[in-house]
N, C-alpha and C positions, 0 to 999 in steps of 0.2 A: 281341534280340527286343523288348526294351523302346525302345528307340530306335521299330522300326519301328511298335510301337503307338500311341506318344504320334504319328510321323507319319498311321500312320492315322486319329488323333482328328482332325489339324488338316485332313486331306484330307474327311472326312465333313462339319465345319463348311461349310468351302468349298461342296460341292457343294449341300447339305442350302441356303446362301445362293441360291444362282446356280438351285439347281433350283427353289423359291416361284416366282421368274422362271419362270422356262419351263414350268411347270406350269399357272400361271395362264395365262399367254401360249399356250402350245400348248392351253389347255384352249377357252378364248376362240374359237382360229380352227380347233378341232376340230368348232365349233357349225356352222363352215359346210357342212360331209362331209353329216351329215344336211338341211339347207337343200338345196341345189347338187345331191343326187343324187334328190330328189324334184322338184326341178324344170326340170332339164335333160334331154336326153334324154342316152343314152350315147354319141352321136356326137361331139354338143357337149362334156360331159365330157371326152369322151379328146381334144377340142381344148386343153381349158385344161391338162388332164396333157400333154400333148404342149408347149406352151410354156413349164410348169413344168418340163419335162426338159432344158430347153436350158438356162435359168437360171445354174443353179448350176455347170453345165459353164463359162459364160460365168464367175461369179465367181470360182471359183476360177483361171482365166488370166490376170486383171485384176489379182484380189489379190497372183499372183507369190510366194506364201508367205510374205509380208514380214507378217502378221498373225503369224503361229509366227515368223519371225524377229523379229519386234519384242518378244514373251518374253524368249526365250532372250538379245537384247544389251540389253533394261531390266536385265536379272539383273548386268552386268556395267556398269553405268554407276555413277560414280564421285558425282555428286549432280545437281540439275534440271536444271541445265546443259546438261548431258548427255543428260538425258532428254526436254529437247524440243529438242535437234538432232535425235534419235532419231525422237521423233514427228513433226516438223517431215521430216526425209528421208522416213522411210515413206509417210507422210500425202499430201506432195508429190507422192510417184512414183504412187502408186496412183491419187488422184486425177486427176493428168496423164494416166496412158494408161487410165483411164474416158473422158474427155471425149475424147479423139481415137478411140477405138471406140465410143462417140456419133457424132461425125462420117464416119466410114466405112462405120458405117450406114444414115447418110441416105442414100446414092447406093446401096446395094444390099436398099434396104427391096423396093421391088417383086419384085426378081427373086427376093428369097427367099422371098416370099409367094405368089409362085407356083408354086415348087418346094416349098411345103409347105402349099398348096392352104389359104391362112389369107388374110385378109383384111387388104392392105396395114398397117390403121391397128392392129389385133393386133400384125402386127413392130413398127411403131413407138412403141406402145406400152410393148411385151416393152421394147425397147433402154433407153428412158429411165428404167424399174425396173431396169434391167443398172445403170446410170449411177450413180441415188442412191443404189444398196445399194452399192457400190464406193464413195464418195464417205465412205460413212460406216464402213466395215468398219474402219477403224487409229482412230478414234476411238473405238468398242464395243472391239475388243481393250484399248485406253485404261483405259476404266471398269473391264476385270478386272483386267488390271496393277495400277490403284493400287487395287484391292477397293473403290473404289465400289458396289458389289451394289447398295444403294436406290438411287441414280441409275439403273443398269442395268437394275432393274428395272421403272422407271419409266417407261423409254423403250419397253423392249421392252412393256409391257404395256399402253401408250398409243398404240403402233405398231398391236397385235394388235386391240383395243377399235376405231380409226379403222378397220380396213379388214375387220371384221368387218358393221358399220354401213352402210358407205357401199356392199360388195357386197348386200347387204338391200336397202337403197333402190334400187341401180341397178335390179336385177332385178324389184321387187316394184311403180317405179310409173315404169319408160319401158317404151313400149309396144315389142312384139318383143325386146325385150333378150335373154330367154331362149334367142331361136337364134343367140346367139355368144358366143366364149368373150371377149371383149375387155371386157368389165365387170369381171367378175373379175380382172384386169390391170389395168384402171386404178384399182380400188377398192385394190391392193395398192400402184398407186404413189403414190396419195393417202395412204395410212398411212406410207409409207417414207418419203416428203415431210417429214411430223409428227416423225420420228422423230429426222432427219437435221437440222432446225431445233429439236430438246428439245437433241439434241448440241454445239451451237455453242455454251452458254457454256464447256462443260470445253476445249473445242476450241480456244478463243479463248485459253482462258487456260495451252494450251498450245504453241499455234505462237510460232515465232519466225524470224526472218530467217536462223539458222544452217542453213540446206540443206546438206549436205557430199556431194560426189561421190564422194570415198574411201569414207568409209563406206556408203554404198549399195552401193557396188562388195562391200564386203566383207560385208554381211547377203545379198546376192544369192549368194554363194560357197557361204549356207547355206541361204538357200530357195528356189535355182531349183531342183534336188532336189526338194523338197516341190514347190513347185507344178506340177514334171512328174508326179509321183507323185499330184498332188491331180488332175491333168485326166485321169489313167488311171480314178482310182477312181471320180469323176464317173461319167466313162462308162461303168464297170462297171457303177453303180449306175440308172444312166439310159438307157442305149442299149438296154435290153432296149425304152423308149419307143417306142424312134425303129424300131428292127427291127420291133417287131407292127406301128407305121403303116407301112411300106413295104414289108413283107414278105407280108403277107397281103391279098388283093382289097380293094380299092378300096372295095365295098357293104356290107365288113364288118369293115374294119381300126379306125375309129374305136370300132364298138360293144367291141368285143371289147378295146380298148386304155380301155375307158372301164370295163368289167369288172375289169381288172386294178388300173388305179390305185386305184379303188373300195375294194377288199379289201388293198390294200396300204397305205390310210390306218390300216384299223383295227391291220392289223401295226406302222403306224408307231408306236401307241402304244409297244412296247418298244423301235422307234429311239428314242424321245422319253426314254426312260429313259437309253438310250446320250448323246445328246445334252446330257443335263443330267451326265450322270457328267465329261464331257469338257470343260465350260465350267470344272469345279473340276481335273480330273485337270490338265488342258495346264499353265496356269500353274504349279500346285504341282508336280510331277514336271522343272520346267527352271528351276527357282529353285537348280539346284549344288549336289546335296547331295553328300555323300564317297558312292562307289562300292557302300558296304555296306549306308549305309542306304538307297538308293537300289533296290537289288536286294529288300535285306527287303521294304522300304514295297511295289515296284511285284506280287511275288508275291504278298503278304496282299492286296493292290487285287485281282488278277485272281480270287484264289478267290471274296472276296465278291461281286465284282460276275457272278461265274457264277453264284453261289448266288442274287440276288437277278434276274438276267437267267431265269432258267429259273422260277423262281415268277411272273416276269410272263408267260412259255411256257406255263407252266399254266393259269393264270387268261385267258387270252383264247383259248385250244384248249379248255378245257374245258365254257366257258360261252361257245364260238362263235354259239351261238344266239341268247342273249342278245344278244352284242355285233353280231349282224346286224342288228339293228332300228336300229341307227343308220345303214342305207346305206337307200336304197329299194327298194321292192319289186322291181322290176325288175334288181336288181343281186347279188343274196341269192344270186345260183345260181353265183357267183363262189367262194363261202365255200370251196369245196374247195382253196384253194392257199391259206387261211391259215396253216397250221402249216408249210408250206417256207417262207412270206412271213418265219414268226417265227425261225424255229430259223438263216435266212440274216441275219436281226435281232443276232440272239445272238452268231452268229461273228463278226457284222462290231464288234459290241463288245470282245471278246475281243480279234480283231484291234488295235483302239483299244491296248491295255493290252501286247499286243505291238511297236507302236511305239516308245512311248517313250525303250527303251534308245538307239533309233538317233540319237534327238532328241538324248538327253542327253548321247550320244559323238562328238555333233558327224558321225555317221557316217549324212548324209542321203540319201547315193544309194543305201543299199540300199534304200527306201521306193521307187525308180522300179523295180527287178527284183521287188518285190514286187507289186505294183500293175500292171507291165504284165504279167505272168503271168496274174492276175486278169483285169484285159482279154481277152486273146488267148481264154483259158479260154470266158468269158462271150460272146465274141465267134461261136467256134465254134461254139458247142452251141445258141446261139440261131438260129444261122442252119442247124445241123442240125434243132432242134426246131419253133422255130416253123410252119413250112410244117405240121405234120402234127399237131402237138398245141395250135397255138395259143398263147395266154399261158399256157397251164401250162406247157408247154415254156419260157417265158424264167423262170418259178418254179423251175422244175429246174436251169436254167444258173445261177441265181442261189445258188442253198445250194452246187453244186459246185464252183463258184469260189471262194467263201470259202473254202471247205474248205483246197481247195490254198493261197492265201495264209494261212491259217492254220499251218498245215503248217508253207509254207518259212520262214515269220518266226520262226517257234517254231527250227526249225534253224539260222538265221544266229544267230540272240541267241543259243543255246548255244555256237555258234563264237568268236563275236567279242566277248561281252560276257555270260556265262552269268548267268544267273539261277535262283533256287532256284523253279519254278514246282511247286507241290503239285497233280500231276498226276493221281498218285494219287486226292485227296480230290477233283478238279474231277471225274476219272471215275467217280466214285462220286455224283456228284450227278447228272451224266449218263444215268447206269444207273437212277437211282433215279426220273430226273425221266420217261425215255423208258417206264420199267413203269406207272408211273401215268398216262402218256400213254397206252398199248396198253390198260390197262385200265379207261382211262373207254369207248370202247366199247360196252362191254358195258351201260355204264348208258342206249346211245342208244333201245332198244325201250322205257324206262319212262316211263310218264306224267309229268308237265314236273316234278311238285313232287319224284318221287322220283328223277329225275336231276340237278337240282338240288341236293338235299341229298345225293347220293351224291356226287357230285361235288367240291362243297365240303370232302366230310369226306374225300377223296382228297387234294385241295391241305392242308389242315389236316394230316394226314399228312406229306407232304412236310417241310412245315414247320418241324413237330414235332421230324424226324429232322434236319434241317440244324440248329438251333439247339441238340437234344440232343448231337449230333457235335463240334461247333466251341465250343459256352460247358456242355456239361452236365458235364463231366470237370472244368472252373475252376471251377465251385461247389461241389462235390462235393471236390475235392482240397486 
């Protein structure tokens, strides 16, 4: 036990580093949600959500999962030598086939702009933001490996700062900008630009002419697995996008998908928790620890980070109100699928913390049966729901898919790699966080100041009882 707290201290460092980054950085270009939803309509919106949706389906194929294989074989390199063969192979490969799907897409920009009813120079936009974030992903994995955190967060917060700005100016002084989404694309790949030339001197001074085809061959053995597994989860996470725009009429697929991304930014707030847990979790968790502490450290990770996952559940369900004033007015009537937006938030973190064993046992293809279940699941239900519920209906596919991936990961890791997860106490925070959910409620008939303060003294509650459960018995004994 003591092992796995001293690991717990050094994983909270880590993240508590890499989150200042992302905090600041996600804070920065969370300023654009209220900008962009007061002054677009929700057609336009669900244009730039819709070309936000392809994105990261695109990075994560480009990346090939050699960003998590570049971890896991830093951990076993023998001294720099090594380690910029290493970056010097990944870096190579990633950025070679960025630039050749750049070019593949020059010759199929039209035709995809017309099957998704976007404006030629949008695709070609989209592609060349595909390109420089790919270009730069093995150099940012770079910055964590060697715990550069202040360069790290330099770049990202100098990235976040340029295309916060220059989407402000596109829109606010070229005339008509605001009827399309291709400003806010190109303001993103004028930041990525920045970002990817702040990168070149660590960059420089880690390439080197050692390319090795064996070893690529062999990082490929362990993260074409993930990256199959990373383009399922995309799309789990994403295709509910692309179903509300093709699934529902034509005169009303954009507003309705511009409702949804809308109120799925505010939920992103507790992805944005997930996101910063996992820039410190990934690297530390595939640094090779012995088996034991490994299992301690990754069970105490998942209770806490439930425990602190569900008080961000609270705090943005219970003061939804509140946090609607940051969408515009026109989009406010969305707010009822926030708490499936957060609670499918929640698991997909969870999920995060259920990974890892597979990571660290080298046992990367259970992440593609886990992830393409999720698929299939998400795939179904949206294409049952949508027609008839709209984007609540992909809100709904979206929490029962996690579910089930929750589920089966949780069953293969007690198979093949068991872990002591305190399930017990997770369920008990569960119970505890869902009653004070049921019963704010009741505080919604009262006037603003006294559901307000009822509210808060619900989440204080909460609180109270996780911190009395987990550290009041070590003070006390």
């Amino acid at each position: 036990m003591a092992a796995a707290v001293h690991l717990l201290k050094k994983l909270a460092s880590q993240t508590a580093v890499y989150g200042i980054s992302a905090v600041v950085s996600k804070f920065l270009n969370y300023l654009l949600t209220p900008y962009l939803t007061r002054i677009l309509s929700e057609s336009v919106y669900g244009q730039v959500s819709l070309l936000y949706g392809i994105i990261p389906f695109a990075n994560v194929v480009l990346t090939m999962g050699l960003a998590t294989g570049y971890f896991r074989y830093a951990a076993k390199c023998r001294g720099a030598g090594e380690k910029r063969q290493l970056f010097t192979t990944t870096w190579g490969a990633v950025s070679a086939v960025a630039l050749l799907f750049g070019a593949a897409m020059f010759f199929c920009n039209d035709s995809l702009a017309g099957v998704m009813r976007l404006d030629p120079a949008c695709i070609a936009a989209m592609t060349a933001l595909i390109v420089v974030d790919n270009v730069a992903a093995i150099p940012l994995a770079a910055l964590r490996e060697q715990g550069k955190a202040l360069y790290y967060t330099i770049v990202n917060v100098a990235g976040v700062g340029v295309n916060v700005v220059c989407c402000v100016l596109f829109y606010s002084s070229l005339p008509d900008a605001v009827q399309s989404p291709l400003w806010a694309i190109l303001a993103n790949l004028t930041a990525s630009t920045v970002s990817l030339l702040l990168l070149l001197p660590n960059t420089l001074r880690l390439v080197s002419r050692a390319f090795s085809l064996p070893l690529l061959r062999s990082i490929f053995s362990y993260s074409i697995p993930l990256m199959m597994a990373g383009i399922m989860g995309v799309a789990g996470d994403f295709i509910d996008r692309q179903l509300i725009h093709f699934m529902l009429p034509a005169e009303i697929a954009d507003d309705e998908l511009g409702l949804y991304t809308a109120v799925a930014k505010i939920a992103a707030l507790l992805m944005i928790f997930r996101q910063i847990y996992t820039l410190g979790a990934e690297p530390f968790f595939l640094q090779g620890f012995s088996k034991e502490e490994f299992r301690e450290a990754n069970a105490a990770a998942t209770k806490y980070f439930t425990i602190a996952g569900i008080a961000i559940f609270l705090l943005l369900s219970l003061f939804a109100g509140e946090f609607a004033c940051i969408l515009g007015a026109s989009y406010r009537s969305g707010m009822g699928i926030l708490p499936l937006l957060l609670l499918a938030n929640l698991l997909a973190g969870i999920l995060v913390n259920l990974s890892f064993w597979y990571k660290a046992a080298d046992k990367t293809r259970v992440a593609i049966y886990i992830t393409g279940l999720g698929v299939a699941v998400t795939v179904a239900l949206n294409v049952a729901l949508i027609p008839s519920m709209g984007y609540r209906g992909a809100a709904v596919a979206r929490v029962v898919s996690m579910l089930l991936m929750v589920g089966v990961s949780y069953a293969l890791c007690q198979r093949y790699f068991p872990v002591p997860f305190d399930w017990r106490r997770i369920g008990f925070y569960f119970l505890l966080g869902g009653a004070i959910f049921g019963g704010s409620y009741a505080t919604a008939l009262l006037p603003a100041g006294g559901r307000i303060a009822l509210n808060f003294l619900l989440l204080l509650i909460y609180l109270s009882v996780a911190w009395k459960v987990e550290f009041g018995r070590h003070r006390t004994g």
